[in-house]
C-alpha positions in Angstrom: 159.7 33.7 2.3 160.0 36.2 5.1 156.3 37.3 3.9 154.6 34.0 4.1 156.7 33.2 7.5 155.1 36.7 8.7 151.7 36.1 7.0 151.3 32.5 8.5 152.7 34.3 12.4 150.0 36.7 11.8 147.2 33.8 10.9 148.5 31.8 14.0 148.2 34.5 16.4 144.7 35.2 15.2 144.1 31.8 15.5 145.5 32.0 19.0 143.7 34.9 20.2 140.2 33.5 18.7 140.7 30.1 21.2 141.7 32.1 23.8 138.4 34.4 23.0 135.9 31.6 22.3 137.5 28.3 23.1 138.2 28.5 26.3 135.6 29.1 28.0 133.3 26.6 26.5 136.5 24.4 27.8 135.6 25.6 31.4 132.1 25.5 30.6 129.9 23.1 32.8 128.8 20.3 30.7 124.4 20.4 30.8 122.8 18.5 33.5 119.4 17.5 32.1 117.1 16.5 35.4 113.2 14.7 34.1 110.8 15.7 36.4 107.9 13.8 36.9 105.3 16.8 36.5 107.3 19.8 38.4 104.2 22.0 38.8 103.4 19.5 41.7 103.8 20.5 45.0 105.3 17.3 45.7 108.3 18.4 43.6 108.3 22.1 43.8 111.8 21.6 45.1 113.2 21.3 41.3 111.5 24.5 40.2 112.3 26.2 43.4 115.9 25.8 43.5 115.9 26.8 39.8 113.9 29.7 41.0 116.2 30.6 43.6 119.5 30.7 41.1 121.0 28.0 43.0 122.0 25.5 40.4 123.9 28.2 38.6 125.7 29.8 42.4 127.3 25.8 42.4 128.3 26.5 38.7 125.8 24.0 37.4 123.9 24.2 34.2 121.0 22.2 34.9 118.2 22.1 33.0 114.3 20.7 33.9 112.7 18.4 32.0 108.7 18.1 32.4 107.1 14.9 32.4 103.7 13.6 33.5 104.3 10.4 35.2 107.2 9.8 36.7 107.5 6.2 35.7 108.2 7.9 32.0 110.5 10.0 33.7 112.4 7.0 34.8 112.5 5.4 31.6 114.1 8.8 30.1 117.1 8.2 32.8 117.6 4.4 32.0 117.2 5.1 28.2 120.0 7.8 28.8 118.0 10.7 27.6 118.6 12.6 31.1 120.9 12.5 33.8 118.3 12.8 36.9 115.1 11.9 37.9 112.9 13.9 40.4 111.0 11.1 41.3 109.5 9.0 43.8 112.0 6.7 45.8 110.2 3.9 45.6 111.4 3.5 41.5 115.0 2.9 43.5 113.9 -0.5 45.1 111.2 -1.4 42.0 114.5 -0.8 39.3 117.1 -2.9 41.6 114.5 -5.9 41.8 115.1 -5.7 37.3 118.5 -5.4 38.1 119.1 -1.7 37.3 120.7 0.0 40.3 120.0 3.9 40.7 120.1 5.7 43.9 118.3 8.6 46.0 121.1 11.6 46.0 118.6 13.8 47.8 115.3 12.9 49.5 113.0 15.8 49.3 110.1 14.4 51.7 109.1 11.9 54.1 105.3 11.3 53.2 104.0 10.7 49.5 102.1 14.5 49.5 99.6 12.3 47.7 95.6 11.3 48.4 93.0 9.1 47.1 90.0 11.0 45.8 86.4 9.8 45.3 84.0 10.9 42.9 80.7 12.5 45.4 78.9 10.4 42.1 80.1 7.3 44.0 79.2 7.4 47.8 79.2 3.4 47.7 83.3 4.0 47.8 83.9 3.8 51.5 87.4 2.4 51.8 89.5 0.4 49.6 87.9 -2.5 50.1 84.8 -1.0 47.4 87.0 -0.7 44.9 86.1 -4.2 43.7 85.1 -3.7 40.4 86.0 0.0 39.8 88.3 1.9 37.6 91.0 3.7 39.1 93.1 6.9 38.1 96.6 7.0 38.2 99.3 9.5 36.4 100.7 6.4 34.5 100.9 2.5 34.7 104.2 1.7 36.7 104.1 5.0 38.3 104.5 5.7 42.2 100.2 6.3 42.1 100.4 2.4 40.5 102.1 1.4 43.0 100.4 3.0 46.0 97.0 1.9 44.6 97.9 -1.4 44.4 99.3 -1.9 47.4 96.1 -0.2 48.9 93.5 -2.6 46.8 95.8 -5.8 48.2 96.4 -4.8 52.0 92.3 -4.6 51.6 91.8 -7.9 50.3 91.3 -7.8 46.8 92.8 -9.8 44.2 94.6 -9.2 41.0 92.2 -8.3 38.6 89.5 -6.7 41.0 90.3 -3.2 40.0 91.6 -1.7 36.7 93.9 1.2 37.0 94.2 3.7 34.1 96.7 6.6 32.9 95.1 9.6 33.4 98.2 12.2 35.0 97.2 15.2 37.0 95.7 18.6 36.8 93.0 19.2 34.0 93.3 15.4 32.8 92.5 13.8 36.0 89.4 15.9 36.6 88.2 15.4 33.4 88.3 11.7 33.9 86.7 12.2 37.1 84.4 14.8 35.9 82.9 12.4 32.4 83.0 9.0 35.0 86.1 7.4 33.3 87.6 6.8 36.5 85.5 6.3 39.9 88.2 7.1 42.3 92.2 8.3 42.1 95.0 9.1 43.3 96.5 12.4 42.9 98.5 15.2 44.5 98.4 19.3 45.1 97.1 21.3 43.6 94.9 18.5 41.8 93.3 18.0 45.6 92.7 21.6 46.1 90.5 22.1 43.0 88.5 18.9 43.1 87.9 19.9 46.7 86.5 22.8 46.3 84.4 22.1 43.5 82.9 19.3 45.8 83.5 16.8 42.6 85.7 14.7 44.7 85.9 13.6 49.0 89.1 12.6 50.4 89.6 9.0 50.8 93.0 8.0 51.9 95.3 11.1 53.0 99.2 11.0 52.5 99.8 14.3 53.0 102.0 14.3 56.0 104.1 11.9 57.7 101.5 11.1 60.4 98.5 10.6 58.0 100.9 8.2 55.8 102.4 6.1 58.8 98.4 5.2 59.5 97.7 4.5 55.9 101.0 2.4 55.1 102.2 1.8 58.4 105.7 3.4 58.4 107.7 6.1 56.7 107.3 6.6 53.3 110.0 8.7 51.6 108.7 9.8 48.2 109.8 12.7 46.4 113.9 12.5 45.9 116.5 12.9 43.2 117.6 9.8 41.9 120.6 9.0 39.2 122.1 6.1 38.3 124.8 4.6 40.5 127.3 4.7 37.7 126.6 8.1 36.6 127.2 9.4 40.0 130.6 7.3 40.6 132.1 8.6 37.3 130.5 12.3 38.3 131.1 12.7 42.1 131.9 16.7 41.6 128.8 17.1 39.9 126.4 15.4 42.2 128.0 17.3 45.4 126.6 20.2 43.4 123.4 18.7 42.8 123.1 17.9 46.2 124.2 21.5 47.6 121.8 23.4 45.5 119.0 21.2 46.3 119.8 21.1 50.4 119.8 24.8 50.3 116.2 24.6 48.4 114.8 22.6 51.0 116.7 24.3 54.2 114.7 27.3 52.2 111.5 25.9 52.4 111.9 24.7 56.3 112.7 28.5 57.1 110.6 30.0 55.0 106.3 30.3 54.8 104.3 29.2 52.0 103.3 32.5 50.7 107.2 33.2 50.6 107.7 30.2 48.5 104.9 31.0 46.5 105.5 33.9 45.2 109.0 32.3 43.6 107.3 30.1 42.2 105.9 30.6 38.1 102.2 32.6 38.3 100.5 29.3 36.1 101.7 26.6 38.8 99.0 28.2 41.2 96.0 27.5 38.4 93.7 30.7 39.0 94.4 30.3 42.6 96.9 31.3 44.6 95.2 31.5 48.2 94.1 27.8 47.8 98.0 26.9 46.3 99.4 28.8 49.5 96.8 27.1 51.8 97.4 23.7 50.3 101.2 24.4 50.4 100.7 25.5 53.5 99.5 22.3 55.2 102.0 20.1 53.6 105.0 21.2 53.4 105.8 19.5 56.5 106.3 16.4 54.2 109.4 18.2 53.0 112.9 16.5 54.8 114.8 20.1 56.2 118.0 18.4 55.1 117.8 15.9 52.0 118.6 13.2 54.5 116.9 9.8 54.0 114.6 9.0 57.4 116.1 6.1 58.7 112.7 3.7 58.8 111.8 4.6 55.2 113.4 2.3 53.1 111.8 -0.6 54.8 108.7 0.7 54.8 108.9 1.2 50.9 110.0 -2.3 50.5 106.9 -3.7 52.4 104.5 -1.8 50.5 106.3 -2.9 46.7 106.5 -6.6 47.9 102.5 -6.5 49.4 102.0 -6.9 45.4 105.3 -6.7 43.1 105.7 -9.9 41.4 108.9 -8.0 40.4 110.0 -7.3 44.3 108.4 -9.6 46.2 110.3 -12.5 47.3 113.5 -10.3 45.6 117.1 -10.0 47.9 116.8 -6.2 47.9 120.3 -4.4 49.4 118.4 -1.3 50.4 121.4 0.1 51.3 122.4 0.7 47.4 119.0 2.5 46.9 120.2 5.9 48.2 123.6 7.6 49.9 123.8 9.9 52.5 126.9 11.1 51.5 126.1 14.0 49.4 123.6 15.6 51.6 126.0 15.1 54.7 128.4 16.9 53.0 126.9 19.8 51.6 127.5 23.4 51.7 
């Protein structure tokens, strides 16, 4: 008896010592944080990769990992299908989601101006403004998307009617310029460093710029936040520890990129983002990272501004009650360390 009471100590200690070896760490162990991100070798979200880059999810004991994605309207249904927990994504899915009745929230708002532009095919020198596009087919990164909506709203303020345009799917990088290159699309609206490389080709002219805050407060009339990390509103109220963190890595990313130059934030950045071409990446960078918020603070004028644009020609938003205030918080990036 005393052997089997001695045999099943021995076995319980063992057992002990294994938890205490294995077990309890992965009890301590942060739970993975899976952010979509609606093409992260975009400039207009190089904050994701950057504060990856940097180690800072890890210094708030995070583990976060980034999810690639195309179009960030695909992104977005990831997060509402419960695939992912975040979205780095344009704001503007915040106020297009609430009008369905789904309520997520900006946590952080990388930038101030949509980083994005409309190109023109040189094969089409009848394309003059918006109004032209009568009849035309028209490149976005994916129907729904923040392009979708920015090209619409363009087509309408000009005059033109449901109908009057087609837009089609065709993302960024190599699959836009090949659409551009073989005709499929006529015009399209795309970011760095799509610009850069259909610039310098001369394939493409610059049609509408919303590069910068100033160039997009012409085109759309206000503020237009874009870029931001949005989560749903209950995911964040059942997870306030974790979205502090969130929120402190990704203030400290973008107080990075305010203090820091482009070549600097370059070179953290993975060798393939720069495509062959990391003079014209820097130089791109370079003149827009002054889209980038220094703080992750939502500008006070933006909301509105995004509001106007959806209900020039959402059937889903327009005419909608839209409590912009439950579209993004402050809070985190107020109190971040």
């Amino acid at each position: 008896m005393r052997l089997t009471r001695n045999l099943f100590n021995g076995i319980a200690l063992s057992a002990i010592v294994a938890a205490a070896a294995f077990g309890a760490p992965a009890a301590h162990a942060a739970d993975k944080i899976t952010i979509m991100v609606g093409g992260y070798e975009k400039q207009i979200y190089l904050p994701a990769k950057l504060a990856e880059s940097l180690g800072y999810f890890k210094d708030e004991g995070l583990d976060v990992e980034l999810l690639n994605e195309a179009a960030g309207v695909d992104a977005e249904n990831q997060l509402l299908a419960g695939a992912v927990q975040g979205v780095v994504g344009f704001y503007d899915h915040c106020v297009d989601l609430q009008a369905k009745g789904k309520f997520v929230e900006s946590i952080v708002q990388f930038s101030q101006a949509p980083g994005e532009v409309e190109l023109v095919s040189t094969k089409h020198p009848e394309i003059k403004s918006p109004a032209d596009f009568k009849g035309k087919t028209l490149g976005v990164t994916g129907l729904g998307s923040s392009t979708n909506f920015l090209t619409l709203y363009m087509a309408s303020k000009a005059g033109l009617q449901p109908g009057d345009v087609v837009t089609v799917p065709v993302g960024a990088g190599g699959t836009f310029i090949a659409a551009m290159q073989q005709d499929q699309i006529q015009a399209g609206m795309t970011t760095e460093p799509t610009i850069s490389r259909m610039l310098k080709t001369g394939e493409a002219k610059v049609l509408v710029d919303m590069r910068t805050p100033e160039a997009t407060r012409q085109a759309l009339g206000g503020t237009y936040p874009a870029a931001s990390l949005y989560l749903e509103t209950s995911w964040v109220d059942e997870h306030k520890d974790e979205t502090q963190k969130l929120a402190n890595a990704f203030v400290k990313t973008l107080k990075f990129i305010n203090t820091h130059s482009a070549a600097e934030i370059a070179d953290k950045m993975p060798k393939d983002f720069y495509v062959g071409d990391k003079d014209g990446y820097i130089k791109a960078l370079g003149e827009g990272k002054g889209m980038f918020t220094p703080d992750g603070v939502m500008p006070e004028d933006g909301p509105k501004t995004v509001l106007a644009v959806l209900s020039e020609f959402s059937k889903n938003v327009k005419g909608k009650q839209i409590d912009l205030s439950k579209t993004y918080t402050t809070e985190f990036v107020k109190n971040a360390k």
